[in-house]
C-alpha angles and dihedrals in degrees: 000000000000095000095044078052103044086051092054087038086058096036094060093039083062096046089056096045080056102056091045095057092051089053100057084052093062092045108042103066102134113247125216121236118236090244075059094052105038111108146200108264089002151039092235134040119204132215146110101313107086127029122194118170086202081230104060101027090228113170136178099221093211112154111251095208092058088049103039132059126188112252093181140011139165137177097283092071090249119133147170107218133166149205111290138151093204112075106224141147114237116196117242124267124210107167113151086167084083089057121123101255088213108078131231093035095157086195115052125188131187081158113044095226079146128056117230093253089042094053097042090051080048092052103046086051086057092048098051092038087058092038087054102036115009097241113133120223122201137174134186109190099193141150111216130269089020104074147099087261106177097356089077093073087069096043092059101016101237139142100021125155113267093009121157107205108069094158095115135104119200120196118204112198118202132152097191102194094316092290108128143349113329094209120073121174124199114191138192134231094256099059106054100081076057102043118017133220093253091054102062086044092059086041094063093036088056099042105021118050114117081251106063085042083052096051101030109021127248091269091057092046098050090040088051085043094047094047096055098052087049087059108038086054092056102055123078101236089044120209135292095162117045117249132252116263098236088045093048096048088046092051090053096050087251096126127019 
């Protein structure tokens, strides 16, 4: 009769040690601060760390801290930061010297991640799709450290303190050795009733992953990207899940 008692008696305080085990699992996952989360040109960034349908509530509870590194920062807490699965600091940049020297370029490249013919059809979309909607498109195609940083806020008059028109998307484009997803959206707060949070991370997660640049090459994967957002903002039901290439080239009048 002991025995048969010390053995339940071990048996349940295992069972306990167990579930609360489990339970730490589930609770420990490391938060970010809002000094962390806070962006250049927005107050999120967008890419493959977090999914949320918006229906379920999924989420991946991958630590953000762990995924995403800051790019650029400056004493106003923004910051420009990207996919990585190496945790690093990078210094700020502020070098308005690699700045295009002809104004309103809405695609800018210090890496030509982009051919000439390639980035003036991407402008031009940006153009029209600001023209038609008031959306604005932007798209800095860079390879850290060698970049406009900081400088680019003035260029395109974005991201300033107390600034009304937050209607804009910038899309910063880095390979950064290969380590992570090339394509890094910061939004602003007018344009999330039209695009949610969960569509730019499936954006990102479609176009982005070192996978698809490795198959189709990182001019194929931000024009792709580009084309979608154009067209999600120009329908009336907008987009959560990200369109299919030949249906977004038709719908622009790309292909016939």
């Amino acid at each position: 009769f002991f025995e048969i008692h010390y053995i339940n008696m071990t048996l349940k305080i295992l069972i306990i040690l167990m579930m609360a085990s489990l339970s730490s699992s589930f609770t420990s996952s490391p938060q970010l601060s809002p000094k962390d989360t806070q962006l250049l040109f927005a107050k999120d960034h967008y890419s493959t760390y977090e999914e949320d349908d918006g229906i379920n509530n999924k989420k991946y509870l991958s630590s953000r801290r762990n995924i995403f590194t800051s790019v650029l920062i400056t004493t106003t807490g923004f910051l420009f930061s990207f996919s990585s699965p190496v945790e690093a600091k990078l210094e700020a940049v502020n070098r308005p010297d690699l700045l295009p020297s002809e104004s309103g370029l809405n695609v800018i490249q210090t890496e030509n991640f982009l051919t000439k013919g390639q980035a003036r059809r991407m402008d031009e979309l940006c153009k029209v799709l600001e023209r038609d909607t008031g959306f604005r498109l932007r798209v800095l195609c860079q390879a850290y450290p060698r970049t406009p940083g900081l400088a680019i806020r003035d260029y395109w008059d974005l991201g300033k303190e107390g600034q009304k028109d937050d209607k804009y998307i910038v899309l910063v484009v880095d390979e950064f050795g290969g380590r992570g997803n090339v394509l890094n959206f910061n939004v602003g707060e007018g344009v999330k009733f039209a695009l949610p949070n969960v569509f730019w991370t499936r954006l990102s997660s479609k176009y982005g992953t070192t996978f698809y640049v490795k198959k189709n090459g990182v001019d194929l994967a931000v024009i792709n990207a580009l084309e979608a957002i154009a067209l999600c903002l120009r329908t009336e039901d907008f987009c959560v899940n990200v369109p299919e290439e030949g249906a977004s080239l038709k719908r622009l009048g790309l292909l016939n």
